[in-house]
N, CA, C and O atoms as a GROMACS GRO file, in nm:
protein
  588
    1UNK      N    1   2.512  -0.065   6.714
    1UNK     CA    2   2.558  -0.158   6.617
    1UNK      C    3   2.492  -0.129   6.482
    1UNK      O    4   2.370  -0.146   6.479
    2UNK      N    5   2.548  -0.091   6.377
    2UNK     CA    6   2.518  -0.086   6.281
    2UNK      C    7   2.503  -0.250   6.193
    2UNK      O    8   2.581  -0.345   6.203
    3UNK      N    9   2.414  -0.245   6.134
    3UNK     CA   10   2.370  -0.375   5.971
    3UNK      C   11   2.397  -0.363   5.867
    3UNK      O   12   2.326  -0.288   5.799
    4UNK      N   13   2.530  -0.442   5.794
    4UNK     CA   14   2.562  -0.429   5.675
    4UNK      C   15   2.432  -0.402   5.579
    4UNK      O   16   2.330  -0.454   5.624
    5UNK      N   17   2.416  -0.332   5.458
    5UNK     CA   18   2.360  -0.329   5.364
    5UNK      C   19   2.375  -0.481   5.302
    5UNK      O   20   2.272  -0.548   5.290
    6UNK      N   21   2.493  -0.530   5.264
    6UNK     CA   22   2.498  -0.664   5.176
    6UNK      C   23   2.567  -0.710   5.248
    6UNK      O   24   2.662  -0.656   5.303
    7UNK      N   25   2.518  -0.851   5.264
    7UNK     CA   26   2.600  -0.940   5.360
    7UNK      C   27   2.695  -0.959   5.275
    7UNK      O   28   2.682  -0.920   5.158
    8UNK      N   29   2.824  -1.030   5.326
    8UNK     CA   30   2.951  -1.008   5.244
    8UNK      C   31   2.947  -1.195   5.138
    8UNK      O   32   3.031  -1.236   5.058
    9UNK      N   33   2.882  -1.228   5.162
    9UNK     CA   34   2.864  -1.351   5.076
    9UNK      C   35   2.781  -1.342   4.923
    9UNK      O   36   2.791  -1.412   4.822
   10UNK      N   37   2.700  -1.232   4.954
   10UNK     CA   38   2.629  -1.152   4.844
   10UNK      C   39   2.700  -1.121   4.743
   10UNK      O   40   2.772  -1.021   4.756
   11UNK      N   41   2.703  -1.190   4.623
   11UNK     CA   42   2.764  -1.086   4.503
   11UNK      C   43   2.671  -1.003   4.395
   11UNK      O   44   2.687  -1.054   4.284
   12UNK      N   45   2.593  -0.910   4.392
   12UNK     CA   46   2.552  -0.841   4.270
   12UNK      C   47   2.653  -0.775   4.181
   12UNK      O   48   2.744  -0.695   4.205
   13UNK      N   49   2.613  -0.827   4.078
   13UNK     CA   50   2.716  -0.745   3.986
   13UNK      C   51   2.638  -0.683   3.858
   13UNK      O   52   2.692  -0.660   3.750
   14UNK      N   53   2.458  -0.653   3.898
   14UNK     CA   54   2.431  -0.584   3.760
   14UNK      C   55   2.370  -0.651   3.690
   14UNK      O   56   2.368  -0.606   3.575
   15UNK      N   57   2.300  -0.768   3.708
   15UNK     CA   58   2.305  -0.878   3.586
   15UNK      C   59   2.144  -0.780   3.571
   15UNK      O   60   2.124  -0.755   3.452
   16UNK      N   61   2.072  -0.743   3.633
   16UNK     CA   62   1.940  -0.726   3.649
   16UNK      C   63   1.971  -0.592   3.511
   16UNK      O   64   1.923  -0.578   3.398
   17UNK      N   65   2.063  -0.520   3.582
   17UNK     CA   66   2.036  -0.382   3.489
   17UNK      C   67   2.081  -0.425   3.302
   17UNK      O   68   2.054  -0.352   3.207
   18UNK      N   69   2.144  -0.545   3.293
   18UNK     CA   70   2.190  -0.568   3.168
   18UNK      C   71   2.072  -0.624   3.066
   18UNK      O   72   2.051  -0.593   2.948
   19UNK      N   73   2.004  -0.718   3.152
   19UNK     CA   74   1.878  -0.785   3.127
   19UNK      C   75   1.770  -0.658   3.092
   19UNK      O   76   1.696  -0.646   2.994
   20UNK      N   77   1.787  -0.578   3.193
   20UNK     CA   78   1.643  -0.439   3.121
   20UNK      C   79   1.744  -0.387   3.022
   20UNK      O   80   1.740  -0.440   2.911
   21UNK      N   81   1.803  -0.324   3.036
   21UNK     CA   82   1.880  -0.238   2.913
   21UNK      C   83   1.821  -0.364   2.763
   21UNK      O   84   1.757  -0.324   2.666
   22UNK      N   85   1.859  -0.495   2.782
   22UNK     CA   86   1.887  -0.595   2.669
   22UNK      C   87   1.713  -0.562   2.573
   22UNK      O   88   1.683  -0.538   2.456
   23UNK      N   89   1.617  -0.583   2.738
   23UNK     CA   90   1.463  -0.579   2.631
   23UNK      C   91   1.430  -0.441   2.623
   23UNK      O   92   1.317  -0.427   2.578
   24UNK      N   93   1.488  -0.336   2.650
   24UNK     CA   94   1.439  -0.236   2.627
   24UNK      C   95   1.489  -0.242   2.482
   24UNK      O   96   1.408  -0.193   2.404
   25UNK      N   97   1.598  -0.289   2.428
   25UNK     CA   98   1.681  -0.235   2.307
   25UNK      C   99   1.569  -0.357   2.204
   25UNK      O  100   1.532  -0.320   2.092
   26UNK      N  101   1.536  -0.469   2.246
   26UNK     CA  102   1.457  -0.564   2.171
   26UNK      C  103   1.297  -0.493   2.151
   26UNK      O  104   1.214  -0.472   2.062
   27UNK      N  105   1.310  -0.477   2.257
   27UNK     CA  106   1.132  -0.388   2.238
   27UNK      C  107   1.151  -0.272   2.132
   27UNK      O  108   1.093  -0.281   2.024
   28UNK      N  109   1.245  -0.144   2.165
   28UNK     CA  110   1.259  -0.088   2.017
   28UNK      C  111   1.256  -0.146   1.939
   28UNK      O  112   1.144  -0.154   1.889
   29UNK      N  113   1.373  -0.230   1.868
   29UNK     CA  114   1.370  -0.287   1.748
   29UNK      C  115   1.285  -0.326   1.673
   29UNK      O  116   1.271  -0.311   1.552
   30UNK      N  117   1.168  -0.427   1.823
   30UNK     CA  118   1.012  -0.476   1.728
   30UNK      C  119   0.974  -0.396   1.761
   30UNK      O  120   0.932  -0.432   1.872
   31UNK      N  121   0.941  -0.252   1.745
   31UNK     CA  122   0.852  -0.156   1.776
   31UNK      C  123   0.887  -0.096   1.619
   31UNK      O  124   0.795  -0.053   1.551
   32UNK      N  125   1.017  -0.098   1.572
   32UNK     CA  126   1.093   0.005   1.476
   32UNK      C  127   1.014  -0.066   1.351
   32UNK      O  128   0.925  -0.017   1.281
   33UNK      N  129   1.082  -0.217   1.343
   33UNK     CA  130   0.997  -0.343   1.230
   33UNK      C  131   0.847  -0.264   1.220
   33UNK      O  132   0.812  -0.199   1.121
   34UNK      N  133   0.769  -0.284   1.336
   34UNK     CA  134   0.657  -0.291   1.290
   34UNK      C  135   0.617  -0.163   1.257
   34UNK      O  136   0.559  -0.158   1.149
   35UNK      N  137   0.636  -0.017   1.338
   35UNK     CA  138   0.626   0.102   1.243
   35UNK      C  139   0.610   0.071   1.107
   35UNK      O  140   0.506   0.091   1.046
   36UNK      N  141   0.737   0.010   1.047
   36UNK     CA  142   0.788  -0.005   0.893
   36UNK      C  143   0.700  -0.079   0.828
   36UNK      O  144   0.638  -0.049   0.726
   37UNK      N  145   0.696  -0.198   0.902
   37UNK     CA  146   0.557  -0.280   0.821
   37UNK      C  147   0.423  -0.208   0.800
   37UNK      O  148   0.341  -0.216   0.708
   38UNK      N  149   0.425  -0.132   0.917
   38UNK     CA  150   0.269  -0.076   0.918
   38UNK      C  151   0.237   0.058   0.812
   38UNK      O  152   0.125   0.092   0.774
   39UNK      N  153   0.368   0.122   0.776
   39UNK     CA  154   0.358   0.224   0.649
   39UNK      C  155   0.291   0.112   0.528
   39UNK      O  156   0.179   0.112   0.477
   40UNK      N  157   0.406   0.019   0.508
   40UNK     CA  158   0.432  -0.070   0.392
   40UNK      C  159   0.236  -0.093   0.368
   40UNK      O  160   0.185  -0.062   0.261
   41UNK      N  161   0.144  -0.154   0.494
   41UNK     CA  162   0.049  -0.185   0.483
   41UNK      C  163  -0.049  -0.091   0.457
   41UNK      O  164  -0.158  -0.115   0.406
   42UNK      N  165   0.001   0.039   0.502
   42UNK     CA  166  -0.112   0.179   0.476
   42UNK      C  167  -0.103   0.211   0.326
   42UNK      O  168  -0.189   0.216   0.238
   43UNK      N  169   0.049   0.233   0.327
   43UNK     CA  170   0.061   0.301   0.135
   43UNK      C  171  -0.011   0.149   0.044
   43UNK      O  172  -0.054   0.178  -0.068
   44UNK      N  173  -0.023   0.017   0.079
   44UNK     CA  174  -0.031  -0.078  -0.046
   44UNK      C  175  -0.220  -0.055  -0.009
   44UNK      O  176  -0.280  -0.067  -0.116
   45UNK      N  177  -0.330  -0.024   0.123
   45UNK     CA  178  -0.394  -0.026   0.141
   45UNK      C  179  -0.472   0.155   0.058
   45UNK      O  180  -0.593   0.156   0.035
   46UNK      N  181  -0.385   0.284   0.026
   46UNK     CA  182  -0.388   0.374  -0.008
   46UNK      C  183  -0.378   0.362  -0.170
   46UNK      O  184  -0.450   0.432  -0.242
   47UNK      N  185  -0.282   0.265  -0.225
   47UNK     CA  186  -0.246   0.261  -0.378
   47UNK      C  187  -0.399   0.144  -0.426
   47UNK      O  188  -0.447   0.158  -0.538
   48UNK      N  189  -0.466   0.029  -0.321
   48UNK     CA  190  -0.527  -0.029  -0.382
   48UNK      C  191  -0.682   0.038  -0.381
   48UNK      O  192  -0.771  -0.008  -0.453
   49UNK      N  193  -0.698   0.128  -0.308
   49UNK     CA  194  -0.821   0.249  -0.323
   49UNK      C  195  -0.798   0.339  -0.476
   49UNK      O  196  -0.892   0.383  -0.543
   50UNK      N  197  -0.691   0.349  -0.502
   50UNK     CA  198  -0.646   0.425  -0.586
   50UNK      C  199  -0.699   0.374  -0.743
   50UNK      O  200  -0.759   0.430  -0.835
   51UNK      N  201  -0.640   0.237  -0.720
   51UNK     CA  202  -0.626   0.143  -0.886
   51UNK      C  203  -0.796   0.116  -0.867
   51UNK      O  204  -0.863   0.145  -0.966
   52UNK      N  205  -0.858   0.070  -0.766
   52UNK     CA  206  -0.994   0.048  -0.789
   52UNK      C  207  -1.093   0.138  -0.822
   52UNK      O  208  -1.204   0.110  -0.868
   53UNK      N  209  -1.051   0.238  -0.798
   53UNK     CA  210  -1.105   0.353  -0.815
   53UNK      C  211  -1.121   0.397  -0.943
   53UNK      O  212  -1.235   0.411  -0.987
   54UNK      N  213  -0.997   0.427  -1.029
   54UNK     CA  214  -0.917   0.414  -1.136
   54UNK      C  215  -0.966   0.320  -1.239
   54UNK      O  216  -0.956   0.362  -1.354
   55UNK      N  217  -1.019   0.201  -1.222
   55UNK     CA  218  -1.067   0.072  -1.287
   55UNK      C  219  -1.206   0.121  -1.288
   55UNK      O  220  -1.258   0.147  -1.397
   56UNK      N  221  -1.267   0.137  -1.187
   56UNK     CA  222  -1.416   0.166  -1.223
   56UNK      C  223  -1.463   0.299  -1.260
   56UNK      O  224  -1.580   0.334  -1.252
   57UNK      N  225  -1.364   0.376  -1.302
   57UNK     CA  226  -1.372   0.515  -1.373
   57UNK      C  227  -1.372   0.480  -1.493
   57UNK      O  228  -1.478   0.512  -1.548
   58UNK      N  229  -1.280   0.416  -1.577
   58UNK     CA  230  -1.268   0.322  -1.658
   58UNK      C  231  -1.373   0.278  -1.749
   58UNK      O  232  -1.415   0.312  -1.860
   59UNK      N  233  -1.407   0.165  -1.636
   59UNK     CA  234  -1.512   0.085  -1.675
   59UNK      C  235  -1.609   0.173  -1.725
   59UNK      O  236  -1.663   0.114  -1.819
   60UNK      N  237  -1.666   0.301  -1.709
   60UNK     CA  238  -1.715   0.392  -1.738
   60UNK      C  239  -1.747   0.429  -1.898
   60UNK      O  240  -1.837   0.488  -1.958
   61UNK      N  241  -1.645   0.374  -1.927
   61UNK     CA  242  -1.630   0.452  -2.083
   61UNK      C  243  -1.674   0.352  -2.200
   61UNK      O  244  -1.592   0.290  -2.268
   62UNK      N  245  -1.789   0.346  -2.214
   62UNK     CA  246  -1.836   0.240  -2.266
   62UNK      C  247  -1.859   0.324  -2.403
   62UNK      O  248  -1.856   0.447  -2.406
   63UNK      N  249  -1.882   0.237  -2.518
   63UNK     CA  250  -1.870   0.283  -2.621
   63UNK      C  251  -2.044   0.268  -2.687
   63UNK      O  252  -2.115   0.177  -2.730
   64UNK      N  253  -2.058   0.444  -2.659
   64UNK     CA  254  -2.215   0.424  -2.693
   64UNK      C  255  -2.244   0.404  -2.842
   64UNK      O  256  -2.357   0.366  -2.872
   65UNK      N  257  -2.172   0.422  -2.921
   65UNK     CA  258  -2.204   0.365  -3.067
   65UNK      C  259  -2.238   0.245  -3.123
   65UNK      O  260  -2.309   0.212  -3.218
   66UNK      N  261  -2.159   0.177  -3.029
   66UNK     CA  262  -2.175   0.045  -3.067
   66UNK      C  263  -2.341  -0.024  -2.960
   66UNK      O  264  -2.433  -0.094  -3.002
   67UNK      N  265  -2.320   0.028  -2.828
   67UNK     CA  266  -2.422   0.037  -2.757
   67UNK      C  267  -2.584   0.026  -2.835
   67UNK      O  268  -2.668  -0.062  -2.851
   68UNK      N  269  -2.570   0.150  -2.864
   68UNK     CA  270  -2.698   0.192  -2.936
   68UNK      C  271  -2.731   0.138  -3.121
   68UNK      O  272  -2.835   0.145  -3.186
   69UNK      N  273  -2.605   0.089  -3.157
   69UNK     CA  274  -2.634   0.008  -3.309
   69UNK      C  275  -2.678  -0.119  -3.281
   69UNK      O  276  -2.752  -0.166  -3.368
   70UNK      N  277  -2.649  -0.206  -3.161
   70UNK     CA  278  -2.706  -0.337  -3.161
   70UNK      C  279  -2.716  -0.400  -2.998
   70UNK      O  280  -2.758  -0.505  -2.950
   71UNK      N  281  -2.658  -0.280  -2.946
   71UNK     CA  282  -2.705  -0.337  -2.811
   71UNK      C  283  -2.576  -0.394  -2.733
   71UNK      O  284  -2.578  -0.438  -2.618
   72UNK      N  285  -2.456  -0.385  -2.820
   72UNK     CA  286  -2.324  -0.461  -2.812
   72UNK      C  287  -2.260  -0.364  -2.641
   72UNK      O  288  -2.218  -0.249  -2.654
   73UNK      N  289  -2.263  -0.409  -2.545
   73UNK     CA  290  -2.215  -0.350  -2.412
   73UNK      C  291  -2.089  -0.377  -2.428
   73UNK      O  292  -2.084  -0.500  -2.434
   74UNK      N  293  -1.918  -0.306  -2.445
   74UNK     CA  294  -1.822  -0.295  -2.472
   74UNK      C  295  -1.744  -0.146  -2.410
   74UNK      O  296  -1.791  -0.036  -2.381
   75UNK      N  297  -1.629  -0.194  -2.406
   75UNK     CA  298  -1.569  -0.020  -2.400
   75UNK      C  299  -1.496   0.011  -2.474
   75UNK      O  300  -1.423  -0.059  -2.545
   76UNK      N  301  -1.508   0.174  -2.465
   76UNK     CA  302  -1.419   0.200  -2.588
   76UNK      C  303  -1.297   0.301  -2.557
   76UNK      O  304  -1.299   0.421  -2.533
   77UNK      N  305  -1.190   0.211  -2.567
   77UNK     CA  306  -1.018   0.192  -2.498
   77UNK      C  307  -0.991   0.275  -2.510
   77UNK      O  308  -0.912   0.291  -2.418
   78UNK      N  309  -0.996   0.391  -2.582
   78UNK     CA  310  -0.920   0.543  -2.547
   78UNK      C  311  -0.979   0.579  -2.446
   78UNK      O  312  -0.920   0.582  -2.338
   79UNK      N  313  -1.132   0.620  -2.461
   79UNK     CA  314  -1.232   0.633  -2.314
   79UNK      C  315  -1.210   0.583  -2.242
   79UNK      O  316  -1.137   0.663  -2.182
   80UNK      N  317  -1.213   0.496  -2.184
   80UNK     CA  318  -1.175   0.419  -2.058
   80UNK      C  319  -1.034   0.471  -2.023
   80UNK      O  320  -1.022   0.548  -1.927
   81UNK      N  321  -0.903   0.426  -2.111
   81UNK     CA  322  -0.784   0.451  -2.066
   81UNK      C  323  -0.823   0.580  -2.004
   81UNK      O  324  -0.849   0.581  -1.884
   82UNK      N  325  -0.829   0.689  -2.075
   82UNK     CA  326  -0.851   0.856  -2.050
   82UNK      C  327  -0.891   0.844  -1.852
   82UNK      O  328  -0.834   0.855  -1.744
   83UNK      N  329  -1.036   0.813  -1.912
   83UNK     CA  330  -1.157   0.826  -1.767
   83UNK      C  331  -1.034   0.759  -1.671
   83UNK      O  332  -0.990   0.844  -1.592
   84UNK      N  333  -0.969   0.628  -1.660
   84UNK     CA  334  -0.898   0.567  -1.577
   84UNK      C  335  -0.750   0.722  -1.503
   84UNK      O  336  -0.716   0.764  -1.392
   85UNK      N  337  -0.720   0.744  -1.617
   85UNK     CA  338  -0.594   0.817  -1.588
   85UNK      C  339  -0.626   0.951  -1.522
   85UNK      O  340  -0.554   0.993  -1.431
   86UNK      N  341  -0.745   1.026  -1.573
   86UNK     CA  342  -0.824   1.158  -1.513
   86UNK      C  343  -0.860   1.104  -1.368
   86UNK      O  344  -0.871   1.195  -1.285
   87UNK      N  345  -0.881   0.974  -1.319
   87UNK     CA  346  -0.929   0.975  -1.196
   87UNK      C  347  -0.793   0.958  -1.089
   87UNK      O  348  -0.779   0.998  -0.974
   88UNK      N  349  -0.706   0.886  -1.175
   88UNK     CA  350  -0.600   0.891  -1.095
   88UNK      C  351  -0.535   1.020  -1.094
   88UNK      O  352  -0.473   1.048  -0.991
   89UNK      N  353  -0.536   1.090  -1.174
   89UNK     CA  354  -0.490   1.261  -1.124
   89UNK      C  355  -0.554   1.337  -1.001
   89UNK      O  356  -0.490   1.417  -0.932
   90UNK      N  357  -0.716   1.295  -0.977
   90UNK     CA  358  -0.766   1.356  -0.917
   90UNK      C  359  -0.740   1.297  -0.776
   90UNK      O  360  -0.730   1.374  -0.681
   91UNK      N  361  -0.734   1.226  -0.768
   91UNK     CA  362  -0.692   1.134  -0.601
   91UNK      C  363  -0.609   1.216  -0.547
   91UNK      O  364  -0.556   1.308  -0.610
   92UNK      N  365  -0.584   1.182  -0.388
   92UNK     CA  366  -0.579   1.315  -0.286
   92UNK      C  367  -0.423   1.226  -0.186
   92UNK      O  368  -0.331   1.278  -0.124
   93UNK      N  369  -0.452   1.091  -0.208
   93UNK     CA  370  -0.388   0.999  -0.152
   93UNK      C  371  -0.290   0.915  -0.177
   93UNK      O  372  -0.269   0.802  -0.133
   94UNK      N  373  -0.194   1.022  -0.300
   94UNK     CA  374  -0.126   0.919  -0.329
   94UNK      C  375   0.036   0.972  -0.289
   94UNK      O  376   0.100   1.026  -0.379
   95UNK      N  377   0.080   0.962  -0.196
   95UNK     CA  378   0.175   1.017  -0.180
   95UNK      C  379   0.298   0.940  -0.217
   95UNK      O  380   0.403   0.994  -0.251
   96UNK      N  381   0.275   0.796  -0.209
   96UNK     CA  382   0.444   0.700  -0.264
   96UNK      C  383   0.388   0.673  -0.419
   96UNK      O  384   0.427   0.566  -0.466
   97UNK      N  385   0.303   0.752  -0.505
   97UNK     CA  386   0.295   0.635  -0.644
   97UNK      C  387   0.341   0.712  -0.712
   97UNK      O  388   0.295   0.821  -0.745
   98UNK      N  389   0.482   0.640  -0.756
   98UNK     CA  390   0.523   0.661  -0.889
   98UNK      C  391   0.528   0.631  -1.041
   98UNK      O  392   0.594   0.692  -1.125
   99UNK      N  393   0.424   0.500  -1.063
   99UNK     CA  394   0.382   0.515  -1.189
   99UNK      C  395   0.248   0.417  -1.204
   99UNK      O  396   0.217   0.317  -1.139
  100UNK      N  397   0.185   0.480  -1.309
  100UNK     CA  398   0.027   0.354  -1.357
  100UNK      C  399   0.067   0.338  -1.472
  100UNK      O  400   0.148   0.396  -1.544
  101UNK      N  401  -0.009   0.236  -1.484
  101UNK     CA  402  -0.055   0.224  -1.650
  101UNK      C  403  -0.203   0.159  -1.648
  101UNK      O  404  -0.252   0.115  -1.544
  102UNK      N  405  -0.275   0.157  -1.784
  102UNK     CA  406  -0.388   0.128  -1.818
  102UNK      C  407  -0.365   0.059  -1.917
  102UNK      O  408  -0.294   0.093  -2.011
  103UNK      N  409  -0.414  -0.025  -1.908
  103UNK     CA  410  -0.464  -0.125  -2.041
  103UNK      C  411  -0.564  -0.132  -2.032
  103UNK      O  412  -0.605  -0.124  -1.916
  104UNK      N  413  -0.681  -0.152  -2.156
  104UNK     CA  414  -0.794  -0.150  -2.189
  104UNK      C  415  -0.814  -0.227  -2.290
  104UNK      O  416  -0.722  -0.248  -2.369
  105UNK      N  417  -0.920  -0.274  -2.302
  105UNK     CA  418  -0.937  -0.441  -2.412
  105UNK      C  419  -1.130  -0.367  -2.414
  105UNK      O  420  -1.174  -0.290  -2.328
  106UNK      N  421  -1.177  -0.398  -2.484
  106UNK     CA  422  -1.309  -0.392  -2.514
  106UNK      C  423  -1.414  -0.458  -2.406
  106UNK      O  424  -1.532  -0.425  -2.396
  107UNK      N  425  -1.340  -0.570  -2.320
  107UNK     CA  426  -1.406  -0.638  -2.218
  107UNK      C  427  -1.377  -0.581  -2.075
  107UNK      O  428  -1.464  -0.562  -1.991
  108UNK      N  429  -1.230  -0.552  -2.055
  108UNK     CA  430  -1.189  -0.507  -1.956
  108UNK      C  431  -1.091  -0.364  -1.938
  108UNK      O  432  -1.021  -0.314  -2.026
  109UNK      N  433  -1.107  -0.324  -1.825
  109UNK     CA  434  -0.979  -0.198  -1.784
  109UNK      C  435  -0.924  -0.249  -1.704
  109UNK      O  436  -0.983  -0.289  -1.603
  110UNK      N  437  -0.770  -0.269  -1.725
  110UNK     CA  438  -0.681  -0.301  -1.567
  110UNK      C  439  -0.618  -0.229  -1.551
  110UNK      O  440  -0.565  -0.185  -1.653
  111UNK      N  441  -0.587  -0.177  -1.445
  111UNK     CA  442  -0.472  -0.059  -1.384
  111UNK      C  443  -0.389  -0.101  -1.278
  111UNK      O  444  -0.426  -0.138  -1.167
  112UNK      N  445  -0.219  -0.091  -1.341
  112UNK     CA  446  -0.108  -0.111  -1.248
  112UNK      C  447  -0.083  -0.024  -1.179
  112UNK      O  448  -0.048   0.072  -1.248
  113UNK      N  449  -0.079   0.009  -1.015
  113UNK     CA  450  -0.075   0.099  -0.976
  113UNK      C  451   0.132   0.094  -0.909
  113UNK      O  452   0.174  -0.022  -0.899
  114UNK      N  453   0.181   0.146  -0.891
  114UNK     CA  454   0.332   0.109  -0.848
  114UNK      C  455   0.366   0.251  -0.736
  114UNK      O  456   0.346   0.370  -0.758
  115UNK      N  457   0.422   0.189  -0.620
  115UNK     CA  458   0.451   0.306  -0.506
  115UNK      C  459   0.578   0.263  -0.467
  115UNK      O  460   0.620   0.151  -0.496
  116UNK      N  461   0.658   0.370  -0.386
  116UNK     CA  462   0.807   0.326  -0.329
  116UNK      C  463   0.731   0.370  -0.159
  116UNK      O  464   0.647   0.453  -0.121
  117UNK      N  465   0.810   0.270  -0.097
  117UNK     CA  466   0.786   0.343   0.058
  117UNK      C  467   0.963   0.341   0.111
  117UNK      O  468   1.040   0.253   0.150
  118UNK      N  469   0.970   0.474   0.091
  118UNK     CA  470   1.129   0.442   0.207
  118UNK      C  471   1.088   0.392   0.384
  118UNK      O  472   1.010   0.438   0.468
  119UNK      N  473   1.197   0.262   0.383
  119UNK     CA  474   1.215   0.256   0.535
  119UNK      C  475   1.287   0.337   0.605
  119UNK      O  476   1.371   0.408   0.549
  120UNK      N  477   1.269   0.341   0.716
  120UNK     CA  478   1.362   0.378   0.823
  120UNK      C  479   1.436   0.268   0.951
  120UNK      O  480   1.555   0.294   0.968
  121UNK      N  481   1.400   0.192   1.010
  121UNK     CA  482   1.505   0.071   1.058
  121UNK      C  483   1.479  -0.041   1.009
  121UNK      O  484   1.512  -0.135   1.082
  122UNK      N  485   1.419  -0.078   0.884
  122UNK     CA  486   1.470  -0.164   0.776
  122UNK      C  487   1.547  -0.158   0.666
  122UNK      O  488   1.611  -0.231   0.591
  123UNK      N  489   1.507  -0.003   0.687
  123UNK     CA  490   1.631   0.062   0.590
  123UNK      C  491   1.758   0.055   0.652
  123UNK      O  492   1.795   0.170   0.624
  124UNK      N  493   1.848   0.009   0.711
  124UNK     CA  494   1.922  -0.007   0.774
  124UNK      C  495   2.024  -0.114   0.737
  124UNK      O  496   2.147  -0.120   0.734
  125UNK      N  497   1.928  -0.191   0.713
  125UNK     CA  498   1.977  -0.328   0.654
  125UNK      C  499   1.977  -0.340   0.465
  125UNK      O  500   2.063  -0.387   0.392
  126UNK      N  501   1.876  -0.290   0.440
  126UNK     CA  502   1.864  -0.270   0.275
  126UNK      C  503   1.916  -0.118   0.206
  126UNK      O  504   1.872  -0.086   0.096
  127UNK      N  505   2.010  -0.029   0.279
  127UNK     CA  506   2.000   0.080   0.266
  127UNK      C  507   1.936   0.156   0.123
  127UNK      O  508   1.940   0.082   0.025
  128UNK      N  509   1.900   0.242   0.108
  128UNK     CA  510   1.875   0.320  -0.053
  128UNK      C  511   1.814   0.245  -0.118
  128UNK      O  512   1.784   0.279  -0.232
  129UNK      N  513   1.775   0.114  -0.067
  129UNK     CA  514   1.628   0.079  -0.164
  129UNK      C  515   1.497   0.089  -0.071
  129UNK      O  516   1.468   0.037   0.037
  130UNK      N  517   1.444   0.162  -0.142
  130UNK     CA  518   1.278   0.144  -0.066
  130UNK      C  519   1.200   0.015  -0.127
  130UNK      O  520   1.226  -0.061  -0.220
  131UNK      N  521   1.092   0.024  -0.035
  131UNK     CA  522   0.967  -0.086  -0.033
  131UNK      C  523   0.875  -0.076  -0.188
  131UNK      O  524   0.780  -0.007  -0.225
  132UNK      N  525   0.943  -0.164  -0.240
  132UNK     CA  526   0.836  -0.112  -0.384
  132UNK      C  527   0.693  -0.193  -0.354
  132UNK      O  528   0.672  -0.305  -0.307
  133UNK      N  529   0.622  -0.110  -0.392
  133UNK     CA  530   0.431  -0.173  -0.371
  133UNK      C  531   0.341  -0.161  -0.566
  133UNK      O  532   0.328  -0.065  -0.642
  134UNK      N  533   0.304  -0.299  -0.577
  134UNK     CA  534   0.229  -0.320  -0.690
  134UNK      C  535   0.100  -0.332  -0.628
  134UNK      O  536   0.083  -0.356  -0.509
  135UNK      N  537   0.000  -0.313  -0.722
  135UNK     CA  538  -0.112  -0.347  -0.662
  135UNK      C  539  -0.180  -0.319  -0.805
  135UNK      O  540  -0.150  -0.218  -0.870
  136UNK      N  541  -0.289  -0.427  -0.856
  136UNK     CA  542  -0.345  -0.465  -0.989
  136UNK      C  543  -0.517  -0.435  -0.947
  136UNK      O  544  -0.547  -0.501  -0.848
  137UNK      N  545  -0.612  -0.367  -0.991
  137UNK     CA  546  -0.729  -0.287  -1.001
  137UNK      C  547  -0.756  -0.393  -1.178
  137UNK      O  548  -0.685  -0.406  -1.278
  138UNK      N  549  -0.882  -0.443  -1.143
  138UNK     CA  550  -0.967  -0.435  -1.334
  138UNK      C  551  -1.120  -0.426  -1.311
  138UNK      O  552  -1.177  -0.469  -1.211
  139UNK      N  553  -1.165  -0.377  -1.394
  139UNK     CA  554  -1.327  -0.367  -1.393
  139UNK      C  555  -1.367  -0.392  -1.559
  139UNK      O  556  -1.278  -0.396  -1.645
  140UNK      N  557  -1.509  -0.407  -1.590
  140UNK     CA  558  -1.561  -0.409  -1.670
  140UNK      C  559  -1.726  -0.383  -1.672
  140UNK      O  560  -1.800  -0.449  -1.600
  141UNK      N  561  -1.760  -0.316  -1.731
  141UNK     CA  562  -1.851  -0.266  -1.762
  141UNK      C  563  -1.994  -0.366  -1.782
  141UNK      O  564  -2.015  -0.444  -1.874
  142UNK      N  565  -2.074  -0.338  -1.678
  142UNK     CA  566  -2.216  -0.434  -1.660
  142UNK      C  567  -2.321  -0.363  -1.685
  142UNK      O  568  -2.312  -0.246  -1.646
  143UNK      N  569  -2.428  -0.394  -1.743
  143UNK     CA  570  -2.588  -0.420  -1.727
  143UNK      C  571  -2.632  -0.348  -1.616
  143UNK      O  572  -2.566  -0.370  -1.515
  144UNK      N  573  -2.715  -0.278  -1.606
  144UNK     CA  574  -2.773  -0.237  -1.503
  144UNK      C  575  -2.929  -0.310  -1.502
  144UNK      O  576  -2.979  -0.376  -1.593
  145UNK      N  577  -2.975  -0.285  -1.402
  145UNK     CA  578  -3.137  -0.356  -1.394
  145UNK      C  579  -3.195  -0.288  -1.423
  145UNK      O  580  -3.183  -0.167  -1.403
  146UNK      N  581  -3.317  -0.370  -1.507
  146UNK     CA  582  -3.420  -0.289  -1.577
  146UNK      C  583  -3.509  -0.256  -1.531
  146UNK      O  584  -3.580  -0.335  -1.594
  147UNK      N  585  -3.615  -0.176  -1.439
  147UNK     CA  586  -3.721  -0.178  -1.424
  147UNK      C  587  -3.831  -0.267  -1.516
  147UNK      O  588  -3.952  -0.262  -1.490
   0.00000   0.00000   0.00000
């Protein structure tokens, strides 16, 4: 005597294999998101090494004339701009920045740093625009301690 495999009251029809197929396709998706987020967080974590960097190169350029006539601690805005922009040439890490700027004031250097990150399955939904990343760097020039 042979034993049916499925008793005949049994209906499978698959529901099991639709259900895995369903979270396998959900698990990509939040797997795809967060890839994307996680560039977005490296390049804005890469551009804000950059501008700080950039700012306290900057800050650098203090204007010894005035320094040494009365003691006046200031910077002096071509110097600084310059020192700011020479350091951002030299950086190794900037692979999404497409533009800075420097402003410089006698008190302070601030540097706009600006990056694109293309997505890939958020790009999907926003096609041909990438992730634009700002990120704002300022320093100013301090006192050191005196012995």
């Amino acid at each position: 005597m042979t034993v049916p495999v499925r008793s005949p009251g049994c209906r499978q029809s698959g529901q099991i294999t639709l259900l895995g197929i369903g979270v396998v396709v959900l698990l990509l998706f939040v797997g795809g998101v967060s890839l994307d987020l996680w560039r977005v967080f490296s390049e804005r974590r890469a551009l804000a090494e950059v501008a700080d960097a950039a700012a306290a190169a900057g800050a650098n350029g203090v204007d010894t004339a005035a320094y040494r006539l009365d003691g006046t601690l200031q910077l002096d805005q071509s110097l600084a701009t310059r020192l700011a922009l020479d350091n951002v040439a030299t950086q190794t890490d900037v692979g999404s920045l497409t533009a800075v700027q420097v402003d410089a004031s006698v008190e302070v250097v601030v540097v706009e740093v600006r990056g694109e990150v293309p997505l890939t399955l958020l790009g999907l939904f926003r096609p041909a625009e990438p992730f634009v990343v700002v990120v704002l760097a300022e320093a100013s020039p301090r006192r050191g301690l005196t012995p």
